[in-house]
N, C-alpha and C positions, 0 to 999 in steps of 0.2 A: 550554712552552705551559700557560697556566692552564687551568683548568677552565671558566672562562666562554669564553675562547678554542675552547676543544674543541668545547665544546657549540654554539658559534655553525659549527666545523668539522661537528659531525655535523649541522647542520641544512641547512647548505649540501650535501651529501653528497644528505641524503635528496629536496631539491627537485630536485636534479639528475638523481641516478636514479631519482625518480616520472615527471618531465617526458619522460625518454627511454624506459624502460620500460612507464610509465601500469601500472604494479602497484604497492603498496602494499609500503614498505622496511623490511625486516627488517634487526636489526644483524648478525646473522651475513655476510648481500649484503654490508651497509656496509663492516666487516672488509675480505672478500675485496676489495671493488676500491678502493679508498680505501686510501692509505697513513694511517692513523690512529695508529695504534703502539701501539693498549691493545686488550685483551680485546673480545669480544663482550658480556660481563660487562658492562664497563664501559660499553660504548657502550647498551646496554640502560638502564641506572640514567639516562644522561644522556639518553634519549629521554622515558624516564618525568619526570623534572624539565622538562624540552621540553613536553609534553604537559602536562599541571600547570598550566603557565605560561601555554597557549596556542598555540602556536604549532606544535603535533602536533596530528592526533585518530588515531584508532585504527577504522576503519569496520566491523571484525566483530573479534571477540573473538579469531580463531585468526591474524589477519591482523596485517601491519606496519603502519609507520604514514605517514600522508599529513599532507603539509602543510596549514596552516587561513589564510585570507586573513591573519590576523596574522601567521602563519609565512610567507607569499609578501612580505607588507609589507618586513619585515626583511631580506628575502633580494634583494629589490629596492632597499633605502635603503640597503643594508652587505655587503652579502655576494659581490653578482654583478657582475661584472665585463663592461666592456661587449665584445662579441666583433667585432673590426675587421672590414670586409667584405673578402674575399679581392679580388685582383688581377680574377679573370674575372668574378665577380660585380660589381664595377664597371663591369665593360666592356659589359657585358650590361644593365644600368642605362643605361648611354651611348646604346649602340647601339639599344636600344628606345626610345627617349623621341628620340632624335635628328629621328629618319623622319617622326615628325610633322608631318600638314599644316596642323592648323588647331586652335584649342583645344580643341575637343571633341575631337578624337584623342588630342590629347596629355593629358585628363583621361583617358579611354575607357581610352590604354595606359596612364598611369600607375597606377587600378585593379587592372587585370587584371597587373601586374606587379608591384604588392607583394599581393596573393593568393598568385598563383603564387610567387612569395621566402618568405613567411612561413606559406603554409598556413593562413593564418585567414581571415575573411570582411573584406577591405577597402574602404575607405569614402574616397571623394576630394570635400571640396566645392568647386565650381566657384569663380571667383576671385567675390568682392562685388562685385556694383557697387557700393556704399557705400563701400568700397575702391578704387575705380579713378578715375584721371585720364583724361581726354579725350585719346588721342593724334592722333587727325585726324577729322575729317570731311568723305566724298565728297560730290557733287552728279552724279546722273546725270541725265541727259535722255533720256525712256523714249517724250516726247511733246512738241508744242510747251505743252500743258497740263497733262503729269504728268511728274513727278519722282520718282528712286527718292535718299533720306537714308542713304547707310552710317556708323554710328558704328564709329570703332573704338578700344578702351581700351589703356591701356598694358600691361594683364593678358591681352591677344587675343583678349577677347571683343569679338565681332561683331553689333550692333543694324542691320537695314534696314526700311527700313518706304518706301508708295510714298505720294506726298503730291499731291494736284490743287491746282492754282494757278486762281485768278479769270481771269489772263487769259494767252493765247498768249507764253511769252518764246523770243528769242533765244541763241544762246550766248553774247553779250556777257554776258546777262543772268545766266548761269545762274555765271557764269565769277565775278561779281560777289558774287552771293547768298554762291558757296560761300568768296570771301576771307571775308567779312565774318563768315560763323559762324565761322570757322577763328581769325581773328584773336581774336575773344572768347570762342573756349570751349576750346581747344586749351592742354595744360599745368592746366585745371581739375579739383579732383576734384568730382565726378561730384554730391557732395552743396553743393556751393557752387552748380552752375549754375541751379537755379529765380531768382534772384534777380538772373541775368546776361541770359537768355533773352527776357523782354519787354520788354528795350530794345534788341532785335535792328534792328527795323523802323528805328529813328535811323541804322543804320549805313549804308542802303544809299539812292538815289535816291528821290524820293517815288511813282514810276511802278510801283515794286517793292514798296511797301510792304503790301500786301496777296497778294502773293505769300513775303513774309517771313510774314506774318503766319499764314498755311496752314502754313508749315516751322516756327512756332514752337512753335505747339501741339502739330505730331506729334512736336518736339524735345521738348517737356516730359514727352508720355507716354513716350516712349524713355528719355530721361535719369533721370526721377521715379519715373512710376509704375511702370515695370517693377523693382522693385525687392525681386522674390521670391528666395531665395538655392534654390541646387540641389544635391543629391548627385548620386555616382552611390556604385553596391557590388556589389564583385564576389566571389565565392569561396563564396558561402554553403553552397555541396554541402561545403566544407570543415569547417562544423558536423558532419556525419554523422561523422566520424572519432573524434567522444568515446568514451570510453568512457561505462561506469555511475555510475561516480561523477562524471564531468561534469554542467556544468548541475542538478545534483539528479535527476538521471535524466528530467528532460523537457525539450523542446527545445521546444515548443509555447510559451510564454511570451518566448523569447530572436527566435523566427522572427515573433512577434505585434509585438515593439517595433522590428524592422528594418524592417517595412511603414509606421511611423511615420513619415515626414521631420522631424518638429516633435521630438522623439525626438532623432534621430541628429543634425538642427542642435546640439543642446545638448550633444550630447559635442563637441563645438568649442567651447566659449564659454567655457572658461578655459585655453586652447592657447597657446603662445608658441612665436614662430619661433626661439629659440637653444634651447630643448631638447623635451625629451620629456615629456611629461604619462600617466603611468598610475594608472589606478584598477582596483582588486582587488574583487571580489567586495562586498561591502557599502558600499561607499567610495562605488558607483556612486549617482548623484539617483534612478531608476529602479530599481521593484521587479522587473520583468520582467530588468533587464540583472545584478541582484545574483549571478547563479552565472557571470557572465563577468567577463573585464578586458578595458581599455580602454588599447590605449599611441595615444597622436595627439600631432600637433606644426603647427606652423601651416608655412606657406609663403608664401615670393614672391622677386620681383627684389629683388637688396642687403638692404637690409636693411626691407623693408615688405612687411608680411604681408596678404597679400588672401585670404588662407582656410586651411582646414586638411585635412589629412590624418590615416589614422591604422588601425589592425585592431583587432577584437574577434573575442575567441574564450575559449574554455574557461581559469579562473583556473591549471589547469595548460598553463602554457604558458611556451617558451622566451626569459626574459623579453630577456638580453643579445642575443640573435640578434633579436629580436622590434624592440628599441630601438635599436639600431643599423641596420637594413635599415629602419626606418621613418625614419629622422632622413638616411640616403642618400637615399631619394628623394624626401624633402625637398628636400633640397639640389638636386640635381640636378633635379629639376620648377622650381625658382626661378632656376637660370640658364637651363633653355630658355626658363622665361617674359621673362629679361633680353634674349635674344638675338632672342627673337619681333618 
């Protein structure tokens, strides 16, 4: 083993037993549980060049030493190995996300289930509308002059809204209306239809045309204007678990930028659905998030990503186990969404 080998071993070593310990790594520890094969001696001079470099600091003078977001960098682009999820941890993945009834549960458990997996504070954004296609639209009849419009997207979210008609219709009527939206906005995404919508009214009898005309307008606000994007996050009591050298010793600035939605939107906006995206402590756009990291990945059905997932928590954190149970239930939140 070279010496730059070693040293990239002792670094590895110390991120590992800070992250499970949360004390500060002395090489004599290193030694002892590390097959290393050199002196305490040695692994000392190599912490010191470590540190030098960057990629140690030392937080009290009598203490080991902790890893510095440059040090977490490296140990994340070269070092760490991603850690597989066990058989029951799968299945428990499976089996929670399965039961779901409706998209909000199935965002609600998949929150509250990578929390509890990874012990950090977890963050699910609901799918885009800006991202989703029109998989159907219902037509109830609540009235012979009110109608309730269910949208429903290929991602499971659910828009109704109730719409009054000019005049008394029929079930012919109503049986009519709802081919004619179906046929023209069914299979579109969501950002295509303002410009399919007010040629609704051509599609259907001229007797209906202004009962089109009521359905199109509340089609537009449905399809258009609702087009706020949502979190949810769950685990936050999971921040309490730092130590002192977390967050810079205040938590106050990390708990100010999770009340943010505009915030926590943007750690999604450069996510990709085939891997993992983390940022370390200064990496982060936000001053407030700079003493945490960030692992998120996007998601959806096959291969189209209609939003993101992801954990933040303290820059010591276990990143393999971390990136691995975040990229599972990935995956597996975008085949329930296929299957929805």
């Amino acid at each position: 083993m070279s010496l730059d080998d070693r040293k990239l071993e002792v670094l590895r070593a110390i991120v590992e037993d800070y992250v499970s310990t949360q004390e500060p790594v002395g090489s004599r520890a290193l030694v002892e549980r590390h097959n290393l094969r050199v002196s305490p001696a040695t692994v000392r001079n190599d912490m010191a060049v470590l540190e030098e470099e960057g990629y140690l600091r030392q937080p009290h003078t009598s203490a080991g030493r902790v890893p510095t977001d440059k040090g977490y960098r490296l140990f994340v682009d070269k070092l760490s190995r991603i850690k597989p999820l066990t058989p029951a941890e799968r299945r428990a993945i499976e089996r929670f996300l399965v039961g779901a009834v409706d998209l909000d549960d199935v965002v609600h458990r998949t929150v509250r289930l990578l929390a509890q997996l990874t012990r950090q504070v977890a963050i699910v954004q609901y799918p885009s509308l800006s991202r989703s296609k029109v998989r159907h639209l219902e037509l109830i009849s609540i009235s012979t002059t009110r109608l309730m419009v269910v949208m429903i997207t290929d991602t499971g979210r659910v828009e109704q809204r109730l719409v009054d008609v000019p005049a008394p219709l029929g079930a012919d009527d109503v049986v009519e209306l709802r081919a004619a939206m179906n046929e023209a906005l069914v299979g579109r995404w969501l950002t295509d239809t303002p410009t399919v919508v007010p040629g609704l009214h051509d599609q259907v009898r001229p007797e209906l045309s202004g009962a089109m005309a009521s359905l199109s307008t509340v089609l537009l606000e449905t399809l258009v204007e609702r087009g706020e994007e949502r979190v949810t996050i769950a685990g936050t009591a999971n921040l309490a678990r730092a130590n002192m050298l977390d967050f810079a010793g205040s938590l106050r600035p990390v708990l100010e930028a999770l009340e943010e939605e505009v915030i926590i939107l943007k750690l999604f906006g450069q996510v990709r659905q085939t891997s993992a995206h983390v940022r370390i402590g200064d990496e982060n756009e936000f001053e407030d998030l700079r003493t945490t990291s960030v692992v998120a990945t996007g998601y959806g059905p096959r291969d189209t990503m209609v939003g993101g997932l992801g954990v933040l928590g303290p820059t010591r954190m276990d990143y393999p186990g971390t990136i691995a149970t975040v990229r599972a239930v990935a995956r597996y939140l975008g085949d329930v969404l296929e299957g929805s």
